[in-house]
N, C-alpha and C positions, 0 to 999 in steps of 0.2 A: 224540478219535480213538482208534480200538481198533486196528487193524492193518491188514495189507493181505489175510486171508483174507478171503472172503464170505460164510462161512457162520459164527454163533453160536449159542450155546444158553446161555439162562439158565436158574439153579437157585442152590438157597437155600445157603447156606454149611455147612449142615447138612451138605448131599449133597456138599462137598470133596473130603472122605477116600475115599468109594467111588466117586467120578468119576476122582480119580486113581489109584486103583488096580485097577477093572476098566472104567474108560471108562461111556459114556451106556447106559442099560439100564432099561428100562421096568418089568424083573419086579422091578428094585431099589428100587421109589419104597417109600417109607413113614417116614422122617426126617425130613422135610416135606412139607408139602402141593404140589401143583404152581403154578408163577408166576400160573396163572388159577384158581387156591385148589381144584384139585380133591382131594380124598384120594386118589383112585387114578388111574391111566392112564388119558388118554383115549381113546387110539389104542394099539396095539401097533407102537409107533418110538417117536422120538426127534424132537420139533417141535425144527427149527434156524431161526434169523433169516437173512434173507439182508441183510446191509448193515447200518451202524450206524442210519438212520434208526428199522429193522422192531426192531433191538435195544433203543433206545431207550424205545419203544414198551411193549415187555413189563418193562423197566426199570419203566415210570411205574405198570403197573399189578400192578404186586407183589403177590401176594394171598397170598406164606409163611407169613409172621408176622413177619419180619424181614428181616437182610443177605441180599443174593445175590449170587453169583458171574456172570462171561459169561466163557464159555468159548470159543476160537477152533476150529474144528471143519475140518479138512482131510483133503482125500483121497474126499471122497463125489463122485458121480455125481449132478452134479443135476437129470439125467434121473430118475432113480430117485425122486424128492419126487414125495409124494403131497400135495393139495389137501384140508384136513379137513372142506371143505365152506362154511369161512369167511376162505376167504384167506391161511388159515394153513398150513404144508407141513411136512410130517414123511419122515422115511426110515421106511418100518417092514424095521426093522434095528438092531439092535445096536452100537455106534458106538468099536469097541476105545480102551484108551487111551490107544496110542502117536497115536491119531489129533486128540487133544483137548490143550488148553495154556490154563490158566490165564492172562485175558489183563487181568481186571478184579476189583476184591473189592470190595466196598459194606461188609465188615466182618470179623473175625477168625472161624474157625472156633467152634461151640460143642462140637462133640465133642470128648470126654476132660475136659472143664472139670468 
């Protein structure tokens, strides 16, 4: 059980440091590849899970290279989720960091190691 917000976002343990410190951000990706192994953004947002089921989900299909994080994501409009064409919903927006909380870790950070 992860919590009681409904919105998640997975990402690799890589992307830790700069999630906690400037929140979810698309123009930031490049520390890892995305949970669906792409190298760059697929969208201009921020794909969130809604529910532990959907988090699950991108849980199982990890394509980083390694550990990931799920992050608890609060305060968005879920009106405002866009549909990427596959079922899957993103905010295309910038996601600050007072709005995100580390809620799960699959492993320890590698940056600075």
């Amino acid at each position: 059980m992860l919590d009681a917000s409904n919105l998640f976002h997975v990402s690799s343990v890589l992307n830790r440091q700069s999630i906690a410190r400037h929140g979810l951000d698309w123009t930031r990706m490049g520390a890892a590849r995305g949970i669906a192994g792409s190298r760059r953004p697929e969208v201009e947002g921020i794909f969130v899970c809604r529910g532990e089921e959907e988090t699950g989900f991108f849980l199982q299909i990890n394509n980083t290279g390694g550990p990931v994080d799920v992050w608890s994501v609060d305060g968005v409009d879920e009106g405002l989720l866009l549909d990427n064409g596959n079922g899957f919903v993103y905010l295309p927006d910038r996601i600050p960091a007072a709005q995100v909380r580390l809620v799960r870790s699959d492993g320890p950070s590698q940056l600075g190691s």
